[in-house]
C-alpha positions as CSV (number, residue, x, y, z in Angstrom):
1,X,98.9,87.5,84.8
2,X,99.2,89.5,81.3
3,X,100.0,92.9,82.2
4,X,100.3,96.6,80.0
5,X,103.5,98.2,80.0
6,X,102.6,101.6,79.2
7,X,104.9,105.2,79.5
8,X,103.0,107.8,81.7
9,X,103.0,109.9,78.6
10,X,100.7,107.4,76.7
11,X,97.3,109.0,76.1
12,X,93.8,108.6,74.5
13,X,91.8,111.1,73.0
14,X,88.4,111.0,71.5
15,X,85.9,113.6,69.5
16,X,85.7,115.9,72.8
17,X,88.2,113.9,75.4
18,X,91.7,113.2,76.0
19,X,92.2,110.5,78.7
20,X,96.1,110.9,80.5
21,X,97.8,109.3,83.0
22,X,96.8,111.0,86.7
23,X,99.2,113.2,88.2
24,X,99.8,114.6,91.6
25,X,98.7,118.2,90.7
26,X,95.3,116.7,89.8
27,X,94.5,116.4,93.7
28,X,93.3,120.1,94.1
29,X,91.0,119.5,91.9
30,X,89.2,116.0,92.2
31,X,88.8,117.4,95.9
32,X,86.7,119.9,95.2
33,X,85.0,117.4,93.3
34,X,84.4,115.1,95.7
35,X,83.2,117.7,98.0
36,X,81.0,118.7,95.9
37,X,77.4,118.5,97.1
38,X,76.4,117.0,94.4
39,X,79.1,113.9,94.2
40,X,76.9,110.7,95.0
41,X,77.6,110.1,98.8
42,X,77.5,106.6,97.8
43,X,80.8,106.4,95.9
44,X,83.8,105.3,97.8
45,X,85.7,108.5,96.6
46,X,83.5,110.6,98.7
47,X,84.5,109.3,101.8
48,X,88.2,111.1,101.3
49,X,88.0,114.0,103.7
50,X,91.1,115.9,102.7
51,X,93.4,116.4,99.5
52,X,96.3,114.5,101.1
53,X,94.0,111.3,101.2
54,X,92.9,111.9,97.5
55,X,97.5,112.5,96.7
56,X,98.1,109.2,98.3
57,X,94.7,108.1,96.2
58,X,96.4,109.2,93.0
59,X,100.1,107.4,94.2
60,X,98.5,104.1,94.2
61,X,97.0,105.0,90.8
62,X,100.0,105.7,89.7
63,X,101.6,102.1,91.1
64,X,99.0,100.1,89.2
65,X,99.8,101.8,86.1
66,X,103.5,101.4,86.7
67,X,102.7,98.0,87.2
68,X,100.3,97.1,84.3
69,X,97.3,95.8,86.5
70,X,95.5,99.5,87.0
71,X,95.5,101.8,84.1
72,X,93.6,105.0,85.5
73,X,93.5,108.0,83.0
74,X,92.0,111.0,84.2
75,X,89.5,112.5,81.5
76,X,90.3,116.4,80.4
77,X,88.0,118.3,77.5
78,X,90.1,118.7,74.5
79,X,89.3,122.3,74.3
80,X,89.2,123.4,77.8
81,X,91.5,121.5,79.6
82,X,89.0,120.5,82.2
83,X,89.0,118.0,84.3
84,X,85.8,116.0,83.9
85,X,86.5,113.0,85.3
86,X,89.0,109.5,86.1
87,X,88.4,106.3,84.2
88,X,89.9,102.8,85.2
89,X,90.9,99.0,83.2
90,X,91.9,97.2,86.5
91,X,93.5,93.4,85.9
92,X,91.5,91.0,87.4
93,X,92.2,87.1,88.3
94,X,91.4,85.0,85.5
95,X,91.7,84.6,81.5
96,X,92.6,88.2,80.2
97,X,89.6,89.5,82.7
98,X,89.5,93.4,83.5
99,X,87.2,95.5,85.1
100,X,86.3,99.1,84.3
101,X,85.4,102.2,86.5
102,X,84.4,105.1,85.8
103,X,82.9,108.9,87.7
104,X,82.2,112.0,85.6
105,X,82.4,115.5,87.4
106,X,78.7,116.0,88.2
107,X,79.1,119.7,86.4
108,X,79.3,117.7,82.9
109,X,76.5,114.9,83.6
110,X,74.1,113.7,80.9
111,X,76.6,115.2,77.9
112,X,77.9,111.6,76.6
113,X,81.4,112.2,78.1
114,X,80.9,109.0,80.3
115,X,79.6,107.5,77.0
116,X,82.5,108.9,75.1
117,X,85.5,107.7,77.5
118,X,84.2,104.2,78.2
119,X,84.1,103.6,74.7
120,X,87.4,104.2,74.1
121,X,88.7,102.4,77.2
122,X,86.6,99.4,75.9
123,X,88.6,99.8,72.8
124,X,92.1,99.9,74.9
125,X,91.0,96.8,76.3
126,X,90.0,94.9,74.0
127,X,92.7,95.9,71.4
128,X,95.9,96.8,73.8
129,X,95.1,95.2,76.9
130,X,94.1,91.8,75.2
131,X,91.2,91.8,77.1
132,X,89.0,88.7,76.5
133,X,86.2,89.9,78.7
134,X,86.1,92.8,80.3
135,X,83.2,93.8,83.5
136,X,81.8,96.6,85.0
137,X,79.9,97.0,88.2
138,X,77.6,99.9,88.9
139,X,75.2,100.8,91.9
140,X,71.5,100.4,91.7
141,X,71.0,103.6,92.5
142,X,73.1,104.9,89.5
143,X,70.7,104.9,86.8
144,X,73.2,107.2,84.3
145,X,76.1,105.0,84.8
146,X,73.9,101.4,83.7
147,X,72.7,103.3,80.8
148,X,75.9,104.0,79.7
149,X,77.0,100.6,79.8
150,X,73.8,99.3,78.3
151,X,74.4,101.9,75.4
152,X,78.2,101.0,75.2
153,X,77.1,97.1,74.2
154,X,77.7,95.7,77.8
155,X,75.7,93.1,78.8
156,X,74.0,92.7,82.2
157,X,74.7,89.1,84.0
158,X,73.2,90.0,87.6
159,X,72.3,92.3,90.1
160,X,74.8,91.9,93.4
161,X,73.1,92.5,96.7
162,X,77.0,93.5,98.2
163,X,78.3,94.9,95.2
164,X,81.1,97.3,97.1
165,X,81.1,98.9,100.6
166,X,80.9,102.4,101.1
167,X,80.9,103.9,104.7
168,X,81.1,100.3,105.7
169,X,77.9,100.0,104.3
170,X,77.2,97.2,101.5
171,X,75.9,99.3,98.2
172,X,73.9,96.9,95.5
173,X,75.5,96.7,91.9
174,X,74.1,95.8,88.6
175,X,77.0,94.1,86.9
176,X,77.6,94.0,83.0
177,X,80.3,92.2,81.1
178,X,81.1,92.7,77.4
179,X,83.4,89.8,75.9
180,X,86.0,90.7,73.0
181,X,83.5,88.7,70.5
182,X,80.3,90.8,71.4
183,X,82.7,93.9,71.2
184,X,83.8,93.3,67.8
185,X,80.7,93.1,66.6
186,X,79.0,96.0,67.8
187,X,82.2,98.0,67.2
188,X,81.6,97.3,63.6
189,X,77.8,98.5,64.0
């Protein structure tokens, strides 16, 4: 299994974004970002009901990226410092296969950042990662994240009736792929 050797210092940036490895002192404030009323009860993340769980969340963050197989970045505004959100490239079995993740803090919704950050993690992928194909999963329910991967260039393959679980409860996914070949081309667009 091809993995990414990357030092925690590495870092992305886009137009409004910088994407960085997730530290410790982020906790705080993903918490009150999960508890917020407005987080999508459906996401796993919002079952964490205190900030230790969401420290020992970050820990094995940190361990995939260590390892190669789970680069998470958390997503900060250039300008502000924010925190807006946490973006994932997970290693999957197979070929050069990953799979991306993605939650915006529901404060900055419909303002492209999703749009903004998966692009560039498509790019990682595809161009550091040596990603052949890379897939994303994203409930039914969550209209604004399948746009964004419709607008990025990913395909949809299928809808999953048991897509992920979430209070033990089986959510249903649209799932999207995009292979290194369709990225190329509509990266040159």
């Amino acid at each position: 299994m091809k993995t990414v050797n990357l030092p925690i210092h590495t870092t992305l940036k886009t137009e409004r974004l910088i994407l960085r490895y997730p530290k410790l002192e982020d906790a705080a404030q993903i918490f009150l970002v999960v508890k917020s009323p407005q987080f999508p009860e459906q996401l796993p993340l919002k079952e964490m009901s205190t900030e230790g769980e969401i420290r020992d969340w970050i820990r094995r963050l940190q361990a995939g990226w260590e390892k190669g197989q789970v680069i998470s970045w958390i997503a900060e505004g250039c300008i502000s410092g924010l925190l807006l959100g946490q973006m994932t490239l997970s290693k999957l079995a197979g070929d050069n296969l990953w799979a991306l993740a993605f939650w915006i803090h529901p404060d900055h919704w419909s303002r492209g950042y999703a749009t903004e950050a998966v692009q560039q993690l498509l790019a990682f992928g595809f161009e550091v990662a040596g990603a052949k194909k890379i897939w994303a999963g994203a409930g039914e329910w969550n209209t604004g994240s399948c746009r964004v991967l419709e607008k990025v260039g990913m395909n949809f393959v299928y809808n999953n009736p048991k897509g992920y679980y979430s209070n033990g409860v089986p959510i249903p996914t649209r799932e999207y792929e995009i292979t290194w070949e369709d990225w190329k081309i509509n990266s040159t667009e």
